[in-house]
LOLUM-935907 format. One record per residue: residue number from 1; x negated, y negated, z negated of N, C-alpha, C, O in turn. Coordinates in steps of 0.001 Angstrom, whole numbers, always signed. Atoms other than C-alpha are relative to their C-alpha. Layout:
residues N
+------+---------+---------+---------+---------+---------+---------+---------+---------+---------+---------+---------+---------+
! resi !   neast !  nnorth !     nup !  caeast ! canorth !    caup !   ceast !  cnorth !     cup !   oeast !  onorth !     oup !
+------+---------+---------+---------+---------+---------+---------+---------+---------+---------+---------+---------+---------+
!  NUM !       X !       Y !       Z !       X !       Y !       Z !       X !       Y !       Z !       X !       Y !       Z !
...
+------+---------+---------+---------+---------+---------+---------+---------+---------+---------+---------+---------+---------+
***
This chain:
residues 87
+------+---------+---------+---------+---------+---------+---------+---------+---------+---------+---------+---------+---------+
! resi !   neast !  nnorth !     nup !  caeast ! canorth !    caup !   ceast !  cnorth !     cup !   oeast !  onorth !     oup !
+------+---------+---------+---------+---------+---------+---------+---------+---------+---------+---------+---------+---------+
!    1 !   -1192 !    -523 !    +632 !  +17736 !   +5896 !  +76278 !    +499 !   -1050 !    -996 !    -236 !   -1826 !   -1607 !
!    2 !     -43 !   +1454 !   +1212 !  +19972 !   +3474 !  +73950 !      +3 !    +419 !   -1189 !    +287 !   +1594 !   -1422 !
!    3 !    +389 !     +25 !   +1235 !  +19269 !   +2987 !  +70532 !   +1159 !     -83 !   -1166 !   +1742 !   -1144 !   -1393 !
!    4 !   -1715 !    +217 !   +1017 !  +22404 !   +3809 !  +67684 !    -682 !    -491 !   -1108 !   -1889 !    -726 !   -1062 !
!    5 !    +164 !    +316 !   +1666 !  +22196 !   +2839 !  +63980 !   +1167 !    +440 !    -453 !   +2274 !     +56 !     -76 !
!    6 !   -1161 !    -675 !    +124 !  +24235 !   +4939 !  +62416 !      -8 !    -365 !   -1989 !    -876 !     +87 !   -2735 !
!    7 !    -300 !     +55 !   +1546 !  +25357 !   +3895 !  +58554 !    +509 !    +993 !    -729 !   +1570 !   +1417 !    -271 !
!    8 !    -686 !    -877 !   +1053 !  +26278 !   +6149 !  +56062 !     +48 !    -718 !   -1901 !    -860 !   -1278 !   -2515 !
!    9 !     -96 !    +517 !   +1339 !  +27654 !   +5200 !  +52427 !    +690 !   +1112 !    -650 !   +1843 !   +1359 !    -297 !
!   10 !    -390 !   -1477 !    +628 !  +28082 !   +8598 !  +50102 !    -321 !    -137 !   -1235 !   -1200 !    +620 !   -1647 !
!   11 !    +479 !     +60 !   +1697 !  +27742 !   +7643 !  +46439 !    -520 !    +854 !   -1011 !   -1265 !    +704 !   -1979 !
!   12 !     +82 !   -1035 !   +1181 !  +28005 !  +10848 !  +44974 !    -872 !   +1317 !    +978 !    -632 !   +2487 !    +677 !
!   13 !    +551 !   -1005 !    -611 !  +25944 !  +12973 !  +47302 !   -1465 !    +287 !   -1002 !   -2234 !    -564 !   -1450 !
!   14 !   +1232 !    -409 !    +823 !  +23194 !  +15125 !  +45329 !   -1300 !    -194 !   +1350 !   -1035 !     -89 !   +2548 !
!   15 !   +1191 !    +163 !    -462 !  +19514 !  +14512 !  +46658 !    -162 !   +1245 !    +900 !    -173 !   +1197 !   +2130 !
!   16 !     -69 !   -1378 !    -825 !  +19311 !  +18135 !  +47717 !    +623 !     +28 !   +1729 !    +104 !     +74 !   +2844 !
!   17 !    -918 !    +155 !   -1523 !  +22353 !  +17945 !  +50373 !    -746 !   -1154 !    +763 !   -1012 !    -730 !   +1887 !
!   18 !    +637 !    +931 !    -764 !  +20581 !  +14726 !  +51757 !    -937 !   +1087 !    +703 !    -650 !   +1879 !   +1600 !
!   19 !   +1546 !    -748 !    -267 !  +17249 !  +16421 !  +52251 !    +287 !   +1355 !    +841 !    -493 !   +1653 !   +1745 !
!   20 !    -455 !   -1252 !    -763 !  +19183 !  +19906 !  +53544 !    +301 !    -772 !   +1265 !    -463 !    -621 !   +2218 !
!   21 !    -332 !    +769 !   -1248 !  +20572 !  +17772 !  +56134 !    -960 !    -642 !   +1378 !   -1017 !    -394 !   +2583 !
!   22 !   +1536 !    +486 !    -606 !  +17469 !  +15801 !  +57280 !    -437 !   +1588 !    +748 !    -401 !   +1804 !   +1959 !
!   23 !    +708 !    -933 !   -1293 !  +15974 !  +19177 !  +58406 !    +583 !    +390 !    +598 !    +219 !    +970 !   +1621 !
!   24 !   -1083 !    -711 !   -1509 !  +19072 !  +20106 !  +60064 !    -157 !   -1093 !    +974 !    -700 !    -617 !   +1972 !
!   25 !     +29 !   +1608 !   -1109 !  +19006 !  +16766 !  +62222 !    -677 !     -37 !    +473 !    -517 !    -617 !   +1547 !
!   26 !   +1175 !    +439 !    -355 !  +15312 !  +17024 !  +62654 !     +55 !   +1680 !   +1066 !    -910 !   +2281 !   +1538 !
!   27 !    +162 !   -1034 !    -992 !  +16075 !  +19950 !  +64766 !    +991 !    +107 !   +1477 !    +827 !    +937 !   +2373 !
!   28 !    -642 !    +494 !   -1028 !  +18893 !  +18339 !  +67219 !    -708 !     -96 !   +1202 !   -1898 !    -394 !   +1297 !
!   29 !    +582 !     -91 !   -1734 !  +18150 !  +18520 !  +70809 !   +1110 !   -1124 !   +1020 !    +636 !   -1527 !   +2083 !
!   30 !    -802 !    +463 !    -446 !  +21036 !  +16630 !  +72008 !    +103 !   -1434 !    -259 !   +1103 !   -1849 !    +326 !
!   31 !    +502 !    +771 !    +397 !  +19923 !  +13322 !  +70614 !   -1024 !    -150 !    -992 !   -1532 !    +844 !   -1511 !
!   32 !   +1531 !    -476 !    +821 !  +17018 !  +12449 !  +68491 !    +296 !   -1301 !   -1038 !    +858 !   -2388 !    -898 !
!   33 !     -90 !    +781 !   +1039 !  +16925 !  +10857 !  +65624 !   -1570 !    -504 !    -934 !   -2309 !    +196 !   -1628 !
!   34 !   +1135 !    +531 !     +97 !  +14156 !   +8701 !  +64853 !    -820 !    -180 !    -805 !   -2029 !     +17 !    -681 !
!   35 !    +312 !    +322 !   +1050 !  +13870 !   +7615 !  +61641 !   +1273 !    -601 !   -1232 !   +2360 !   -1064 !    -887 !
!   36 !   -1204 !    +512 !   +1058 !  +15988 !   +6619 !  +58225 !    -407 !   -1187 !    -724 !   -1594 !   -1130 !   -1044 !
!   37 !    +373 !    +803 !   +1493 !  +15845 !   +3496 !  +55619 !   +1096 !    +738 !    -893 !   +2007 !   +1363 !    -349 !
!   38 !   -1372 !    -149 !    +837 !  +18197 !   +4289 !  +52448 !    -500 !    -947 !   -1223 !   -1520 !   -1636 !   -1254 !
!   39 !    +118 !    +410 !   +1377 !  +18390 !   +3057 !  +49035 !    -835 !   +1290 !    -280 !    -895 !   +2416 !    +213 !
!   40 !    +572 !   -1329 !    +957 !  +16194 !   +4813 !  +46501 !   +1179 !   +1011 !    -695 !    +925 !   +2169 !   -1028 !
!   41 !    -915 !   -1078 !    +375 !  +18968 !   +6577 !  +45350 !    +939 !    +423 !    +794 !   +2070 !    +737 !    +423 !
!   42 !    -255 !    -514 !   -1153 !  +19760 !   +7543 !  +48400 !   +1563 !     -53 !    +554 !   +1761 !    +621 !   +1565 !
!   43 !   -1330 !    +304 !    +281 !  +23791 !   +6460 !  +48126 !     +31 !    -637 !   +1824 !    +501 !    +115 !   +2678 !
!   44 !     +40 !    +425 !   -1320 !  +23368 !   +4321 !  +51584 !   -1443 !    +100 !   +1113 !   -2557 !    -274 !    +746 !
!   45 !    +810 !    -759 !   -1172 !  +21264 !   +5485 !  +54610 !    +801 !   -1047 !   +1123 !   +1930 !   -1511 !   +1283 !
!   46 !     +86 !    +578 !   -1496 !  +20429 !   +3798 !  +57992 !    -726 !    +722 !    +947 !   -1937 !    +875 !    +788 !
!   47 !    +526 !   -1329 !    -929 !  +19697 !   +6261 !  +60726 !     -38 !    -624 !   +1605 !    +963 !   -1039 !   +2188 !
!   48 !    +565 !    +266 !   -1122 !  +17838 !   +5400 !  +63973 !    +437 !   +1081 !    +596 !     +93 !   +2170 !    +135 !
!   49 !     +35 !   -1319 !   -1191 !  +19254 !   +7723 !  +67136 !    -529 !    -557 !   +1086 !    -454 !   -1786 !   +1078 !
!   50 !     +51 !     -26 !    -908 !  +18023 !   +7799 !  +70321 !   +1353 !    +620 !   +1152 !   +1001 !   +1731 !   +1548 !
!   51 !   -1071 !    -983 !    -431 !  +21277 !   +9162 !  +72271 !    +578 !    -654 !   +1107 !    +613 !   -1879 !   +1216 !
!   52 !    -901 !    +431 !   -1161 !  +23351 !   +9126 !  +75622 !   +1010 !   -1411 !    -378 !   +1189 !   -2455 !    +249 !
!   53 !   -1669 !    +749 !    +361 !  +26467 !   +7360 !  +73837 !    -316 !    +119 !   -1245 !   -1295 !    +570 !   -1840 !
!   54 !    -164 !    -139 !   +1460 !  +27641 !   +6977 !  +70721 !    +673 !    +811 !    -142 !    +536 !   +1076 !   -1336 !
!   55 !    -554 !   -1689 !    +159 !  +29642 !  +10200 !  +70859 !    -522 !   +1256 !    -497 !     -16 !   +2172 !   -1144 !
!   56 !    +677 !    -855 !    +168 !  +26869 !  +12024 !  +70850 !    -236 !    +280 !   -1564 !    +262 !   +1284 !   -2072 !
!   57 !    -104 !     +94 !   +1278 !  +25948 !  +11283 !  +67232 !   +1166 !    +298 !    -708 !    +952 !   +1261 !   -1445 !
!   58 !    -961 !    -627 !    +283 !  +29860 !  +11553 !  +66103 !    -318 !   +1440 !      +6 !    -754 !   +2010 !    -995 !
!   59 !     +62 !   -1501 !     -99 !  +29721 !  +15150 !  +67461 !   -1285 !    +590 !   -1298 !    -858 !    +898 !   -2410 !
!   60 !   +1159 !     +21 !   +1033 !  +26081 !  +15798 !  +65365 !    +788 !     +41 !   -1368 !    +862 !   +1076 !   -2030 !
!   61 !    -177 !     +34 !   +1474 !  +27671 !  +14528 !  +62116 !   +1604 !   +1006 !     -21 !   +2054 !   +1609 !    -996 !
!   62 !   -1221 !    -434 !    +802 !  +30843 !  +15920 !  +62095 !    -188 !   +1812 !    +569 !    +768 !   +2538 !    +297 !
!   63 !    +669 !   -1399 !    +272 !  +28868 !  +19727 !  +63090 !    -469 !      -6 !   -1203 !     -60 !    +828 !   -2011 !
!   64 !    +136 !    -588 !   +1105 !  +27031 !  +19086 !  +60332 !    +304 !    -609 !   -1644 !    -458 !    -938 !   -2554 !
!   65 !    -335 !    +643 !    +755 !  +29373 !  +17877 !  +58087 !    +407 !   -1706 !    -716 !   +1165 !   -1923 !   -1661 !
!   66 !    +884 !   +1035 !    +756 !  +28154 !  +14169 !  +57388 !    +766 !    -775 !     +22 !   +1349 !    -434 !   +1051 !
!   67 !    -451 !    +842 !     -16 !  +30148 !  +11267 !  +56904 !    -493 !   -1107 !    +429 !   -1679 !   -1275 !    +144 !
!   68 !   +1144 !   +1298 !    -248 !  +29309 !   +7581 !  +58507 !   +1301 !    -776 !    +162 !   +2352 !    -277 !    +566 !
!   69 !    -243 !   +1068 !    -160 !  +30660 !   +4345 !  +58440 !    +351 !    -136 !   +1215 !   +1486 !    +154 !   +1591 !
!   70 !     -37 !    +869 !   -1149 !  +30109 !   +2870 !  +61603 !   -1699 !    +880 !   +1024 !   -2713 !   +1309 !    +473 !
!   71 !   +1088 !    -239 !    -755 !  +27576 !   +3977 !  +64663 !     +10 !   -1672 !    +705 !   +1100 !   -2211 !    +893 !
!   72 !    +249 !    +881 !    -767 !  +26290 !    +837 !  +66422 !   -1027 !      +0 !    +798 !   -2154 !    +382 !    +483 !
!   73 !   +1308 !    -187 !    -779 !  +24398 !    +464 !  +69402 !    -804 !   -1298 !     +14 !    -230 !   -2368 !    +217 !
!   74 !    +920 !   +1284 !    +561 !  +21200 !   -2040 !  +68618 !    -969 !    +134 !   +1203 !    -996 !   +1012 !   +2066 !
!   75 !   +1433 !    +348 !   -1239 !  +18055 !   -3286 !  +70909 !    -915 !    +291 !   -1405 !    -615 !    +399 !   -2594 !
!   76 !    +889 !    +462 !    +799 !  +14940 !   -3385 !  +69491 !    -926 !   -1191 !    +612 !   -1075 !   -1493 !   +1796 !
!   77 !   +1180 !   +1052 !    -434 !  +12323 !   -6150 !  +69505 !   -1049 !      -7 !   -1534 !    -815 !    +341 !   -2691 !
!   78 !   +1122 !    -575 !   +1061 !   +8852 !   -6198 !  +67642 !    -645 !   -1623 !    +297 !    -665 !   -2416 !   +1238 !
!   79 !    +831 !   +1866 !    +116 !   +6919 !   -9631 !  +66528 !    -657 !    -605 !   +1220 !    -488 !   -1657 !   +1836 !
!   80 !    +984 !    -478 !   -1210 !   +4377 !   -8603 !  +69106 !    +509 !   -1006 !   +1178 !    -273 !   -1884 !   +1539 !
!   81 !    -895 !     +11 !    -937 !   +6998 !   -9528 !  +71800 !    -368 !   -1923 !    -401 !    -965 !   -2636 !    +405 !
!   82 !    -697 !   +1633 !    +178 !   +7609 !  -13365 !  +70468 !   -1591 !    -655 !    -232 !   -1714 !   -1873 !    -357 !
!   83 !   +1415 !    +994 !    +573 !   +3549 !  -14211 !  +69622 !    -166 !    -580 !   +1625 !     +52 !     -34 !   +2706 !
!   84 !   +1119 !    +741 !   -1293 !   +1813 !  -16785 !  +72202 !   +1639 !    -100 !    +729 !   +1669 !     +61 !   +1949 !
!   85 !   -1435 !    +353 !   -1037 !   +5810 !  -17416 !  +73473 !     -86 !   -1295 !    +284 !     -12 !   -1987 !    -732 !
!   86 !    -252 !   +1673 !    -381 !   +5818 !  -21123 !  +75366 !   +1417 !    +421 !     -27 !   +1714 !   +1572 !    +295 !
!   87 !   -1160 !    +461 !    -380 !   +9313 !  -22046 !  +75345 !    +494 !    -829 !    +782 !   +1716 !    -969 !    +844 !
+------+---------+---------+---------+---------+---------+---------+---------+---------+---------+---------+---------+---------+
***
């Protein structure tokens, strides 16, 4: 399945609404959402999906409310991958 990164930048959002949110998300069926980085003060968030499209996510945030930047679809690669590489 491909991999989104979905940004969000919300300055004034209380800690609470974050955290209400998170368990709403963590209960999506329609894409999955993997994992987050943010700032400690939680103002900008980076959100790992798993999802069909990038639509899918749109739809998600704007059910439950959420504002985002930008969705982008990313690869991953892990160190693992590049050790013992001849070129």
């Amino acid at each position: 399945m491909p991999h989104y990164l979905s940004v969000h930048n919300e300055p004034s959002i209380p800690k609470e609404m974050v955290e209400s949110r998170w368990a709403s998300l963590a209960e999506e069926t329609s894409a999955v959402w993997v994992k987050t980085w943010y700032l400690l003060d939680l103002t900008r968030r980076f959100c790992w999906w798993n999802s069909p499209d990038s639509e899918t996510p749109e739809r998600i945030f704007l059910d439950h409310e959420i504002s985002w930047d930008e969705i982008i679809q990313v690869r991953l690669t892990i160190p693992s991958e590049w050790r013992w590489r001849e070129d």
